[in-house]
PDB file with SEQRES, HELIX, SHEET and CRYST1 records, atoms N, CA, C and O in Angstrom:
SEQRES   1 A   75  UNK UNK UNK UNK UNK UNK UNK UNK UNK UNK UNK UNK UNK          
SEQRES   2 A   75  UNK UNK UNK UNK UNK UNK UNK UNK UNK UNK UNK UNK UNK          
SEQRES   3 A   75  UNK UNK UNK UNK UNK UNK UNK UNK UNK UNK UNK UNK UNK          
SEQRES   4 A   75  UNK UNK UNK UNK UNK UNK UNK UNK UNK UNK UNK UNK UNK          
SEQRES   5 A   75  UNK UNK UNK UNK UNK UNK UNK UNK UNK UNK UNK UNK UNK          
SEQRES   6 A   75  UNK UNK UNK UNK UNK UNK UNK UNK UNK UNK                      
HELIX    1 AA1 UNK A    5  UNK A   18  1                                  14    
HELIX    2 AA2 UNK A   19  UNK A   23  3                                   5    
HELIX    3 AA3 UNK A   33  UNK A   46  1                                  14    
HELIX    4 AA4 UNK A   52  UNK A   59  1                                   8    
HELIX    5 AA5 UNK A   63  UNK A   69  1                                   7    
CRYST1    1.000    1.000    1.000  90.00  90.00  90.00 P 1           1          
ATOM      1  N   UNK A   1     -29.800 -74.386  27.226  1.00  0.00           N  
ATOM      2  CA  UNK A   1     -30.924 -73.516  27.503  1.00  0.00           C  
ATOM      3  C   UNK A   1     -30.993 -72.403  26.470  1.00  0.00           C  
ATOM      4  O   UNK A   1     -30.142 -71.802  25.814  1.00  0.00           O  
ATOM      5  N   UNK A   2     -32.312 -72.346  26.565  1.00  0.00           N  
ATOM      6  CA  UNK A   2     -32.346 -70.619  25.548  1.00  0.00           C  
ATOM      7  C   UNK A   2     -31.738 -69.622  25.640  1.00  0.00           C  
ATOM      8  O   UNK A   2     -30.868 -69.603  26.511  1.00  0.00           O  
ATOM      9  N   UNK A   3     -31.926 -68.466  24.843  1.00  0.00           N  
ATOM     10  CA  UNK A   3     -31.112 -67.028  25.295  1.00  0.00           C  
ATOM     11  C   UNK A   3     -32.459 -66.729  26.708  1.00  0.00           C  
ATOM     12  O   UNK A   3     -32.179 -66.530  27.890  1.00  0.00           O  
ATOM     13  N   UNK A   4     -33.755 -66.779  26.167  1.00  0.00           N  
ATOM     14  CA  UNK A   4     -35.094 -66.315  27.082  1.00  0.00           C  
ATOM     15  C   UNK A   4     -34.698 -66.848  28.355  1.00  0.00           C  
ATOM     16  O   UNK A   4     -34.521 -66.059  29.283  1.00  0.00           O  
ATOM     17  N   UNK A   5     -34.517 -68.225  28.543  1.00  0.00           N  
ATOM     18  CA  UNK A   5     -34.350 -68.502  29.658  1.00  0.00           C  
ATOM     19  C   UNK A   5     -33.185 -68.001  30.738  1.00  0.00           C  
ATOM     20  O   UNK A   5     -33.284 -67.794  31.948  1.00  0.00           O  
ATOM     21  N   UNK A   6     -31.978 -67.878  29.788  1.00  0.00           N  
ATOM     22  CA  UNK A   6     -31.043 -67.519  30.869  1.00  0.00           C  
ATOM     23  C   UNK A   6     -31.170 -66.279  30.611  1.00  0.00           C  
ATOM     24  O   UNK A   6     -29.991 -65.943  30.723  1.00  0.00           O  
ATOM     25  N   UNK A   7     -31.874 -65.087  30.276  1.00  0.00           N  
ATOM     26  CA  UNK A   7     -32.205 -63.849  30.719  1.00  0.00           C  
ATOM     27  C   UNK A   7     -33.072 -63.734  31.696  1.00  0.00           C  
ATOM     28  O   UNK A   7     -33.047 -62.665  32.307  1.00  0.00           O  
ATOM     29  N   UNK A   8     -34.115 -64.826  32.138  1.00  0.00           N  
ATOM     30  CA  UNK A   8     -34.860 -64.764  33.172  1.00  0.00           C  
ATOM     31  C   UNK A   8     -34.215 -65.119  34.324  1.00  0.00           C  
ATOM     32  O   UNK A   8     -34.368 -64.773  35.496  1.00  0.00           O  
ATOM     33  N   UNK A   9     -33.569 -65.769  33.853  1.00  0.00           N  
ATOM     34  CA  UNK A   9     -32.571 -66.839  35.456  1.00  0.00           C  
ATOM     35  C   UNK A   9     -31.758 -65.719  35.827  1.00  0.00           C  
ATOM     36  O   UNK A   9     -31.612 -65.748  37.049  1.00  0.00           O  
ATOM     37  N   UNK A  10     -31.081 -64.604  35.235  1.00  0.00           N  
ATOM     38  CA  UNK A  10     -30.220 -63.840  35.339  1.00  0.00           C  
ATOM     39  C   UNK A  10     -31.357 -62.627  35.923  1.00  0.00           C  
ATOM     40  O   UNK A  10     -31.182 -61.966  36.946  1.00  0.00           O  
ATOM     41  N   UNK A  11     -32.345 -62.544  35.158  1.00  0.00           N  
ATOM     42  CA  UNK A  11     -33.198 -61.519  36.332  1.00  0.00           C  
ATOM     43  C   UNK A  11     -33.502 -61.861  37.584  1.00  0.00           C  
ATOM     44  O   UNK A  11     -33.775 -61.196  38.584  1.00  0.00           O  
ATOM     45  N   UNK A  12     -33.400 -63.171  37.341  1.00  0.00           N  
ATOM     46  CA  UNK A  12     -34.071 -63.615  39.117  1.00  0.00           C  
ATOM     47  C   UNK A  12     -33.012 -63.476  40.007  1.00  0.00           C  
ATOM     48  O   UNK A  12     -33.268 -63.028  41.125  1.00  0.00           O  
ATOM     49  N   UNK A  13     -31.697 -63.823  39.676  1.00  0.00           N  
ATOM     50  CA  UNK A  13     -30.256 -63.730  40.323  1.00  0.00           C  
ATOM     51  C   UNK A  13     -30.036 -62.343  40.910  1.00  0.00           C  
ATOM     52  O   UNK A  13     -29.530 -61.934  41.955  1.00  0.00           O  
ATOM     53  N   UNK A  14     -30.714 -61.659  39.641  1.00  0.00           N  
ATOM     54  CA  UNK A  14     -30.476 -60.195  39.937  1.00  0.00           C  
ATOM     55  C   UNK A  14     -31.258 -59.556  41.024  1.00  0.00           C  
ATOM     56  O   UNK A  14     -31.016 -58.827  41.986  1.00  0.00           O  
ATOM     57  N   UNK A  15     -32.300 -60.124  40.481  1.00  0.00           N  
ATOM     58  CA  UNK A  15     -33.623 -59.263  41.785  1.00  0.00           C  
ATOM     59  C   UNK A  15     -33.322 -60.182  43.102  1.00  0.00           C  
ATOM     60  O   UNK A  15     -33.504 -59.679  44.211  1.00  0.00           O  
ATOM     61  N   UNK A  16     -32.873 -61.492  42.986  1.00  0.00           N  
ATOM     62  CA  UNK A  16     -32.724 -61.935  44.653  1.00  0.00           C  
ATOM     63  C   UNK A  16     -31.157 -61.328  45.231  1.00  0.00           C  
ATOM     64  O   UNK A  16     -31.027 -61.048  46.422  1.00  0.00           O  
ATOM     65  N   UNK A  17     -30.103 -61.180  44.326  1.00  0.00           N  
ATOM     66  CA  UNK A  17     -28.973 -60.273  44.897  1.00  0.00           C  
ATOM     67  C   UNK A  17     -29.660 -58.914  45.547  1.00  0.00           C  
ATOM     68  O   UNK A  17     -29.244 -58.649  46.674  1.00  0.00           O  
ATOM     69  N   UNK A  18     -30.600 -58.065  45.028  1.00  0.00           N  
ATOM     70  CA  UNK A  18     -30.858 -56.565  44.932  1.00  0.00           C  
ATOM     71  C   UNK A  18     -31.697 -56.854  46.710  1.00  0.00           C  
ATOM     72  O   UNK A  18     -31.478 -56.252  47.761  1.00  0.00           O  
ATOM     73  N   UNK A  19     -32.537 -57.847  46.460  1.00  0.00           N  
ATOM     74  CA  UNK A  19     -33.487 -58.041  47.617  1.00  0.00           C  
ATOM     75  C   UNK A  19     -32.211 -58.076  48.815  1.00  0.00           C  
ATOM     76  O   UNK A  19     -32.332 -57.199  49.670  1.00  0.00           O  
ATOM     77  N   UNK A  20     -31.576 -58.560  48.893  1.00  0.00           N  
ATOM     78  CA  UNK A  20     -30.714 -59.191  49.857  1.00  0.00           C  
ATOM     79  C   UNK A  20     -29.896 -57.751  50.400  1.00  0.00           C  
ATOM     80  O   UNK A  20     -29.645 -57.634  51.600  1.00  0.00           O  
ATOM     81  N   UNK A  21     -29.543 -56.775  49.505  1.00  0.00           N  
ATOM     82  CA  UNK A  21     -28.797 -55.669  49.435  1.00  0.00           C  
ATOM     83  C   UNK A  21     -29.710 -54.849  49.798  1.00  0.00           C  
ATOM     84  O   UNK A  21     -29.370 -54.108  50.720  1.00  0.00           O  
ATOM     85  N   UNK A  22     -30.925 -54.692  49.336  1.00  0.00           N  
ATOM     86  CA  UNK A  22     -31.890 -53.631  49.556  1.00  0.00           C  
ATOM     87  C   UNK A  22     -32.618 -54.050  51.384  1.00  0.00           C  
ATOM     88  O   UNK A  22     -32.893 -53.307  52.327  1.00  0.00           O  
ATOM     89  N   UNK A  23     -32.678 -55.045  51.270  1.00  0.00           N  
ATOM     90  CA  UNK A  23     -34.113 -55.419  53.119  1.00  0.00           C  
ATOM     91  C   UNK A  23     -32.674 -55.700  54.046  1.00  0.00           C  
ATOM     92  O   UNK A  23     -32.815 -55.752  55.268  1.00  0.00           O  
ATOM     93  N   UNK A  24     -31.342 -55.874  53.480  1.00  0.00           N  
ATOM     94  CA  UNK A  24     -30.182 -56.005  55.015  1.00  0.00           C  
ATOM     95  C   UNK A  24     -29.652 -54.301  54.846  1.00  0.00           C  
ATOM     96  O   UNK A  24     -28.765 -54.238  55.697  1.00  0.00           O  
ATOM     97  N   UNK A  25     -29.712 -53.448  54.441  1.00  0.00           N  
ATOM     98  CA  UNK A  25     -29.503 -52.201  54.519  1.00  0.00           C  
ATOM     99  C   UNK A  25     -30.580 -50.835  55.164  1.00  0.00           C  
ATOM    100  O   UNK A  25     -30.472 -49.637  55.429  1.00  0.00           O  
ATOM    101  N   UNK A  26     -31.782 -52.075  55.200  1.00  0.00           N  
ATOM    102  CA  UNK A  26     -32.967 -51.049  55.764  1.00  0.00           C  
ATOM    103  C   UNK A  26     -32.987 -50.734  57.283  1.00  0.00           C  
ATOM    104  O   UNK A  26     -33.388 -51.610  58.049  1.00  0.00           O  
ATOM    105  N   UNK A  27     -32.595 -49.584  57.743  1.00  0.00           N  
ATOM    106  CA  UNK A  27     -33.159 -49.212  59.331  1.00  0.00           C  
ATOM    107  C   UNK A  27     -33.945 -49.283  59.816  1.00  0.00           C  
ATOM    108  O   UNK A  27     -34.049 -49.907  60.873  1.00  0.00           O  
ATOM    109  N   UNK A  28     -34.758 -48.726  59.299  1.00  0.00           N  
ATOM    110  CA  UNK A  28     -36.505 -48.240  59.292  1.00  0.00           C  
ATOM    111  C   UNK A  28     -37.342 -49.361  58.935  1.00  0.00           C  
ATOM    112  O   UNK A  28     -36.833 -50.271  58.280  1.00  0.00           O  
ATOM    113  N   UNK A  29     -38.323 -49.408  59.209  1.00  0.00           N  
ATOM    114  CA  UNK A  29     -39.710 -50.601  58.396  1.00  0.00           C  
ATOM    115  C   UNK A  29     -40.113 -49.098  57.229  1.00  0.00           C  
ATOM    116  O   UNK A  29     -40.468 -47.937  57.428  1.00  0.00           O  
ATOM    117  N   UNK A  30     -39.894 -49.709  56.336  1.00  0.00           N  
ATOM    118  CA  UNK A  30     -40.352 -49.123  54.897  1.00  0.00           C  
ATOM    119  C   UNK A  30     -41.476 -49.775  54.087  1.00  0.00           C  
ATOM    120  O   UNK A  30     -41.972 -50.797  54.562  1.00  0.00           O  
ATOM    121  N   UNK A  31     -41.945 -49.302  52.906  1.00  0.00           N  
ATOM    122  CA  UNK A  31     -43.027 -49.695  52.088  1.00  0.00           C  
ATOM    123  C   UNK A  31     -42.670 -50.503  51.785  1.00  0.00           C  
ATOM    124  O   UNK A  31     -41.472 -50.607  52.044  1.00  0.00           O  
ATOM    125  N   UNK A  32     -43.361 -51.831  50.954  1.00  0.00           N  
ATOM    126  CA  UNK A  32     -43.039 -52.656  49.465  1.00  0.00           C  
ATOM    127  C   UNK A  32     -42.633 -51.750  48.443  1.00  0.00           C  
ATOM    128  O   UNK A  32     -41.550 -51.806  47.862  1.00  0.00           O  
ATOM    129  N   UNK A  33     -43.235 -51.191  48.307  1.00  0.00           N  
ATOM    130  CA  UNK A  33     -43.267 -50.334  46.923  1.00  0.00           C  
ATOM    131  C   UNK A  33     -41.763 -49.324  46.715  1.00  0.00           C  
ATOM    132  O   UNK A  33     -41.262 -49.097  45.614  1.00  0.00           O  
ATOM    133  N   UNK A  34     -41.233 -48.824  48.001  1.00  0.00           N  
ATOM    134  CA  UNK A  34     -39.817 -48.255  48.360  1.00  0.00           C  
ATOM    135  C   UNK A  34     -38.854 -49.566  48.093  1.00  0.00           C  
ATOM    136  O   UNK A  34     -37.759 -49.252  47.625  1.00  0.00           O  
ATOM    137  N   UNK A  35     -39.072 -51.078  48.318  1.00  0.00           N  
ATOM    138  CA  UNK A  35     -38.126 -51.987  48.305  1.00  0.00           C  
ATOM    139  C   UNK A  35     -38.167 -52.227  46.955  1.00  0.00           C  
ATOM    140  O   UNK A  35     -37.119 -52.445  46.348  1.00  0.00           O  
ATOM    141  N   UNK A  36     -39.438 -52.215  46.291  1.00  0.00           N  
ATOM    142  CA  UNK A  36     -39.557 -52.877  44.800  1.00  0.00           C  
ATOM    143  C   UNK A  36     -38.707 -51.881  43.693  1.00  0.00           C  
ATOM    144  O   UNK A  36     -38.140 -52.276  42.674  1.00  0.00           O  
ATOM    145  N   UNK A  37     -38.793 -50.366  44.234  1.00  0.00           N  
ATOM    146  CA  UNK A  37     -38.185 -49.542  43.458  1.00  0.00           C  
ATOM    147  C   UNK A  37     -37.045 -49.645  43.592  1.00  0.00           C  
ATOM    148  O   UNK A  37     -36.484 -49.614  42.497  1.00  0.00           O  
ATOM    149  N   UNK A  38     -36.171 -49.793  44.668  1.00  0.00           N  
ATOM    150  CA  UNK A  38     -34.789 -49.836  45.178  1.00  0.00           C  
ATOM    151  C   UNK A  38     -34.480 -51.042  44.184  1.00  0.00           C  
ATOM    152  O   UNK A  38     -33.685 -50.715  43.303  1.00  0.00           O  
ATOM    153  N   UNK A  39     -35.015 -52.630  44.107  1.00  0.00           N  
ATOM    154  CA  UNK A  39     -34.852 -53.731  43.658  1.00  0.00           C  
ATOM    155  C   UNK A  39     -34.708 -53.308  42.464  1.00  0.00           C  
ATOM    156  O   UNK A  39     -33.585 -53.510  42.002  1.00  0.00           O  
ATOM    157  N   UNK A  40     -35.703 -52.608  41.556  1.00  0.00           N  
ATOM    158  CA  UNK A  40     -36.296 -52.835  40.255  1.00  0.00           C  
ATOM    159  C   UNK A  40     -34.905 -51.472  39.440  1.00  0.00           C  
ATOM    160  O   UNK A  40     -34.598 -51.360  38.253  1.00  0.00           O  
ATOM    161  N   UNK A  41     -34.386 -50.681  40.625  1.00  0.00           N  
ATOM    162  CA  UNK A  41     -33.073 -49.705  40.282  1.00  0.00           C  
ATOM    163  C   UNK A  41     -32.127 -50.454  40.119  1.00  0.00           C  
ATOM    164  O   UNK A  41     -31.344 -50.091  39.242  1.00  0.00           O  
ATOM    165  N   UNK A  42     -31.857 -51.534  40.726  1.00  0.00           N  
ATOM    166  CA  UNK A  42     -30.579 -52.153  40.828  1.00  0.00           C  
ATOM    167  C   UNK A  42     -30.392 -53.154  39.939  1.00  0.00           C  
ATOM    168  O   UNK A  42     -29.288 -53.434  39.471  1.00  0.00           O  
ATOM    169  N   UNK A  43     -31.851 -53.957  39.559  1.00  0.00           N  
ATOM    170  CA  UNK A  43     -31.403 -54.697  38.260  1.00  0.00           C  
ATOM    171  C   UNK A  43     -30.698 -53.955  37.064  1.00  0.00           C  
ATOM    172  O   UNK A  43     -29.693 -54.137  36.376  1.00  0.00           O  
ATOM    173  N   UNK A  44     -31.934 -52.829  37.169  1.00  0.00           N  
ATOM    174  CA  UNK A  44     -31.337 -52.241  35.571  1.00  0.00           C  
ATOM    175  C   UNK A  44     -30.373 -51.442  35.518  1.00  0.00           C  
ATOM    176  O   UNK A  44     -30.191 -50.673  34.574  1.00  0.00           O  
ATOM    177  N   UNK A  45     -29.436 -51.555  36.810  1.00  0.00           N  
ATOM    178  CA  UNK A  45     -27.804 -50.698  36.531  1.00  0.00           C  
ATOM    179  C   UNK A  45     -27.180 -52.077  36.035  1.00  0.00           C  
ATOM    180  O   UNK A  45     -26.490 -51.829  35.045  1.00  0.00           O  
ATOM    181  N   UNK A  46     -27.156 -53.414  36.335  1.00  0.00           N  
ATOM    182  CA  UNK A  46     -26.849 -54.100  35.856  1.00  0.00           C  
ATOM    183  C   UNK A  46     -27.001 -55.223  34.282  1.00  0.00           C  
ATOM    184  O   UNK A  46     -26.208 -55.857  33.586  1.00  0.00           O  
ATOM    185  N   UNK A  47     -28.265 -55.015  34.293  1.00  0.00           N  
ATOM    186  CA  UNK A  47     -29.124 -55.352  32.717  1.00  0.00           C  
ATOM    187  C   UNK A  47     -29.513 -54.521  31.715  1.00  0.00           C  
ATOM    188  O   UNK A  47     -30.265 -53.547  31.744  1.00  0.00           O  
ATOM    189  N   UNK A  48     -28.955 -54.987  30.891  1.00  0.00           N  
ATOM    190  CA  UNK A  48     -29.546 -54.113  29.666  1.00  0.00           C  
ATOM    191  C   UNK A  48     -30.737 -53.706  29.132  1.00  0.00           C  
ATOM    192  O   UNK A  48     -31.029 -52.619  28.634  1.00  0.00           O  
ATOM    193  N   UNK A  49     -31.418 -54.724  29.294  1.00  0.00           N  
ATOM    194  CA  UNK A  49     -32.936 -55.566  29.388  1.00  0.00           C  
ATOM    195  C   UNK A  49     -33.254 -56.000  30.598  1.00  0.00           C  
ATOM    196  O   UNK A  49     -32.533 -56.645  31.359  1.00  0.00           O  
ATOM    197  N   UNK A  50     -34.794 -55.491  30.840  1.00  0.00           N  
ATOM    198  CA  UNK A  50     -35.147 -56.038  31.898  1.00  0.00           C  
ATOM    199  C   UNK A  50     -36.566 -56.022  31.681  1.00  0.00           C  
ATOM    200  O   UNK A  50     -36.868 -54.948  31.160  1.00  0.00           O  
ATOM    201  N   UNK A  51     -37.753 -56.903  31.896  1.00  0.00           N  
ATOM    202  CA  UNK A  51     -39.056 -57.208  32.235  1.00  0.00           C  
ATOM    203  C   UNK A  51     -39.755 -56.456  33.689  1.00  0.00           C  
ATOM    204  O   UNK A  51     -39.884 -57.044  34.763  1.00  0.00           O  
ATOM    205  N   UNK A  52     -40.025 -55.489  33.504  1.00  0.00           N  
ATOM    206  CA  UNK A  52     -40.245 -55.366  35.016  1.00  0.00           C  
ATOM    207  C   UNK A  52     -41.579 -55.786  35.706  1.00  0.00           C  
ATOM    208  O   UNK A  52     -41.580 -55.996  36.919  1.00  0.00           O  
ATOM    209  N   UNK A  53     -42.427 -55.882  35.150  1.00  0.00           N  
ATOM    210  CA  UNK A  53     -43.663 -57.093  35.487  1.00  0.00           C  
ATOM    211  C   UNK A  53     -43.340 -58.455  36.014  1.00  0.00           C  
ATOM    212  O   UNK A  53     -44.004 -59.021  36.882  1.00  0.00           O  
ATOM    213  N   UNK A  54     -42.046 -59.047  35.306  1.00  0.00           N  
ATOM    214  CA  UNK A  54     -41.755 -60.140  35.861  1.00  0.00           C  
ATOM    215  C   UNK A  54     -41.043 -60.041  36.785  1.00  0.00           C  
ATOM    216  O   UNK A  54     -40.965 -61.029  37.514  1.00  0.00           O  
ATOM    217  N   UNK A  55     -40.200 -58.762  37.149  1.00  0.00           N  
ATOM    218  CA  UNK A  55     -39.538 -58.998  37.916  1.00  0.00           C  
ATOM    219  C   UNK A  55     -40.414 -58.595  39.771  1.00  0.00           C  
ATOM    220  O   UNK A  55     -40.202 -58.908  40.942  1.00  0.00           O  
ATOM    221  N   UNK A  56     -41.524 -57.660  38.913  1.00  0.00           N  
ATOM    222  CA  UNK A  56     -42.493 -57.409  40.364  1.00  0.00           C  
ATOM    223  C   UNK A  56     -43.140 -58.612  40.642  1.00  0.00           C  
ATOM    224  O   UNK A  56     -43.720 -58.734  41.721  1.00  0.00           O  
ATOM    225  N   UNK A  57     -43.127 -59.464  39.879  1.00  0.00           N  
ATOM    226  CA  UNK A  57     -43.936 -60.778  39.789  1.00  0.00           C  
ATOM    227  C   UNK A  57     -43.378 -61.632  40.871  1.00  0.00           C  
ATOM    228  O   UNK A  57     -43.982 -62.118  41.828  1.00  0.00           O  
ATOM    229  N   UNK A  58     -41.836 -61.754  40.482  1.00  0.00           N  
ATOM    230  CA  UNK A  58     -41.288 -62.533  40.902  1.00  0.00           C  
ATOM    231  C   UNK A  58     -40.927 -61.992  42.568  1.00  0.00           C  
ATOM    232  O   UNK A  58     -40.850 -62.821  43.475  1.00  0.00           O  
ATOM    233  N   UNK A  59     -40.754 -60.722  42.778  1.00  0.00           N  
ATOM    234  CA  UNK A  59     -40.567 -59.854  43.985  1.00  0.00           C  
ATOM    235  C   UNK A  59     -41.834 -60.391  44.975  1.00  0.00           C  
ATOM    236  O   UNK A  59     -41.695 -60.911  46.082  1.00  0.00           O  
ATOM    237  N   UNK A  60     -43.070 -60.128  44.291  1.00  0.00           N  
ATOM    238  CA  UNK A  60     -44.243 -60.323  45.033  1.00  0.00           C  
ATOM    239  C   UNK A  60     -44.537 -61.845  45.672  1.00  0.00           C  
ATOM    240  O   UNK A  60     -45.425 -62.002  46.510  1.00  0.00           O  
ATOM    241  N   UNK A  61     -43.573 -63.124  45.120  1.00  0.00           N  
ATOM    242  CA  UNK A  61     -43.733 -64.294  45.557  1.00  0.00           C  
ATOM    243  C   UNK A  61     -42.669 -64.988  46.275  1.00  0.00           C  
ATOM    244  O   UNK A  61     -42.625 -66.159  46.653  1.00  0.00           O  
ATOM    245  N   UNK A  62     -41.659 -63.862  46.413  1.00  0.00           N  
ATOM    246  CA  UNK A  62     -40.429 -64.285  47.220  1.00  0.00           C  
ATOM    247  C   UNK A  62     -40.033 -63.578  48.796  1.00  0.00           C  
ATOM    248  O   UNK A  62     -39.386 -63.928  49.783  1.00  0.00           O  
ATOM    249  N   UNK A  63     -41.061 -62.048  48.256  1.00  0.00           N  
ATOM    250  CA  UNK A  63     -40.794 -61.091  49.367  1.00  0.00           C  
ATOM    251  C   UNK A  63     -40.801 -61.548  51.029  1.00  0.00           C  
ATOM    252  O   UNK A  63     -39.968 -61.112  51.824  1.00  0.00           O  
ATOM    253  N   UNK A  64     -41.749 -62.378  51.354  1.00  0.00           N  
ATOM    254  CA  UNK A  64     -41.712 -62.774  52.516  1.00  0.00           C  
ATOM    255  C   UNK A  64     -40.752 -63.516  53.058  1.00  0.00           C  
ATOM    256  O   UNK A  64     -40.318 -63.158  54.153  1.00  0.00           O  
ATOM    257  N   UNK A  65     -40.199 -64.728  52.409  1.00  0.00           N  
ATOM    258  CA  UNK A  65     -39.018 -65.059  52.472  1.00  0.00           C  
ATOM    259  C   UNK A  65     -37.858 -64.425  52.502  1.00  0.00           C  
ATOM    260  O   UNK A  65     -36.847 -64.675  53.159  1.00  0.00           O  
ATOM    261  N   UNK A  66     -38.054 -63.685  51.832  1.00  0.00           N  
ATOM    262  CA  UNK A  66     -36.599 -62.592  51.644  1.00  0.00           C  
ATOM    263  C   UNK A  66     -36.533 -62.090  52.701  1.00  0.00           C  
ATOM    264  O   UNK A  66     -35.436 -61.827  53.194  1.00  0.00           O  
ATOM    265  N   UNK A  67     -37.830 -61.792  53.403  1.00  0.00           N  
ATOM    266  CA  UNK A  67     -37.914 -60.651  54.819  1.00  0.00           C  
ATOM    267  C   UNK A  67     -37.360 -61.352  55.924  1.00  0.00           C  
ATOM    268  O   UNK A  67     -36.635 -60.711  56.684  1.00  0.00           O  
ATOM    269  N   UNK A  68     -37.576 -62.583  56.153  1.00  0.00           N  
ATOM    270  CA  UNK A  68     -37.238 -63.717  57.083  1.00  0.00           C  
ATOM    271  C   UNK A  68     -35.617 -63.783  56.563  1.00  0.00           C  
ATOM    272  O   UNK A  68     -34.638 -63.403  57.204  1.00  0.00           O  
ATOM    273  N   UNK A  69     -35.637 -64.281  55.432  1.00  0.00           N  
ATOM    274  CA  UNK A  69     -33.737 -64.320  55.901  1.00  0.00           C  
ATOM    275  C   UNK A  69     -32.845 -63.143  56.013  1.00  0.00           C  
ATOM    276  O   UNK A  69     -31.831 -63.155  56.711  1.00  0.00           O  
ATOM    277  N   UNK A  70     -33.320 -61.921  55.174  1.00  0.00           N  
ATOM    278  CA  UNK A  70     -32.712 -60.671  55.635  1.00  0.00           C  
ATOM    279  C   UNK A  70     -33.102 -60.691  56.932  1.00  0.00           C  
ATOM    280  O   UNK A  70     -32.500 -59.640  57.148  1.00  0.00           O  
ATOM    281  N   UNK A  71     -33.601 -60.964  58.055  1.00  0.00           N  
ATOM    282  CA  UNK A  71     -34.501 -60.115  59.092  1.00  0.00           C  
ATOM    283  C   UNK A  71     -34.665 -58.683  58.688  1.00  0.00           C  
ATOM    284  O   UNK A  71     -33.941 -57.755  59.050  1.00  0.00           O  
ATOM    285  N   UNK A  72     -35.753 -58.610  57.854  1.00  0.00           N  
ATOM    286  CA  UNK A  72     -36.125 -57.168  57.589  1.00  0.00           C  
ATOM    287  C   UNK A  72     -37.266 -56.986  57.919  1.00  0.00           C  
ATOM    288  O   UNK A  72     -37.961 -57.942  58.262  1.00  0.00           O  
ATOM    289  N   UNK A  73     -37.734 -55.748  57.899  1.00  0.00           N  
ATOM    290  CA  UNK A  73     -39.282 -55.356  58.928  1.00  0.00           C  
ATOM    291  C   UNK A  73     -39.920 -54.317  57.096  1.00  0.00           C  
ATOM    292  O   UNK A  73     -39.179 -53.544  56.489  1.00  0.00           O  
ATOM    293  N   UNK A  74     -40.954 -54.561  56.787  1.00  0.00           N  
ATOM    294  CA  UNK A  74     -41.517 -53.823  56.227  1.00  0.00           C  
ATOM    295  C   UNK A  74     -42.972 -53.290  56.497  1.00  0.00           C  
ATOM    296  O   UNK A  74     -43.542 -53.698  57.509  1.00  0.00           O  
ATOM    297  N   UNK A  75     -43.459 -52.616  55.862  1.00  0.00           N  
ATOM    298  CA  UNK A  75     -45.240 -52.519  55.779  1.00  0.00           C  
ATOM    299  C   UNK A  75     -45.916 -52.681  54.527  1.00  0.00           C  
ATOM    300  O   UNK A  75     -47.144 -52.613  54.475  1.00  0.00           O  
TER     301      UNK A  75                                                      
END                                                                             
C-alpha cells in the first residue's frame, strides 16, 4: 500500500479509537460538534498530520453506529 493510504487507514483507526473513548465517557447527551471536537483533539495528540475534513467526513458517516455500540445519547 501507499504512504496516502496507510495515513488514511491510520486516521480512521484513530478517529474510530477517539469515537469509542469520547461517546463511552459521555454522561450527559451532548452536541455532535462537542464529540467531533473531542474526536478531532485526540487524533492530533496522536498524528502528526491530520486531514480534518476527512476526518469530519468520515465522523459524519459512522457517527450513528458509533452511538449504537457505545450506547451513547447525543443531539
Amino acid at each position: 500500500m501507499s504512504k496516502v493510504n496507510n495515513w488514511i487507514m491510520e486516521m480512521e483507526d484513530y478517529t474510530a479509537d477517539a469515537a469509542e473513548e469520547v461517546l463511552s465517557q459521555l454522561e450527559d447527551v451532548t452536541s455532535k460538534e462537542t464529540i467531533l471536537s473531542n474526536i478531532l483533539e485526540y487524533v492530533k495528540e496522536r498524528m502528526e498530520i491530520v486531514d480534518e475534513s476527512y476526518i469530519k467526513e468520515y465522523f459524519e458517516t459512522n457517527i450513528d453506529e458509533w452511538r449504537f455500540e457505545f450506547n451513547s445519547k447525543y443531539i
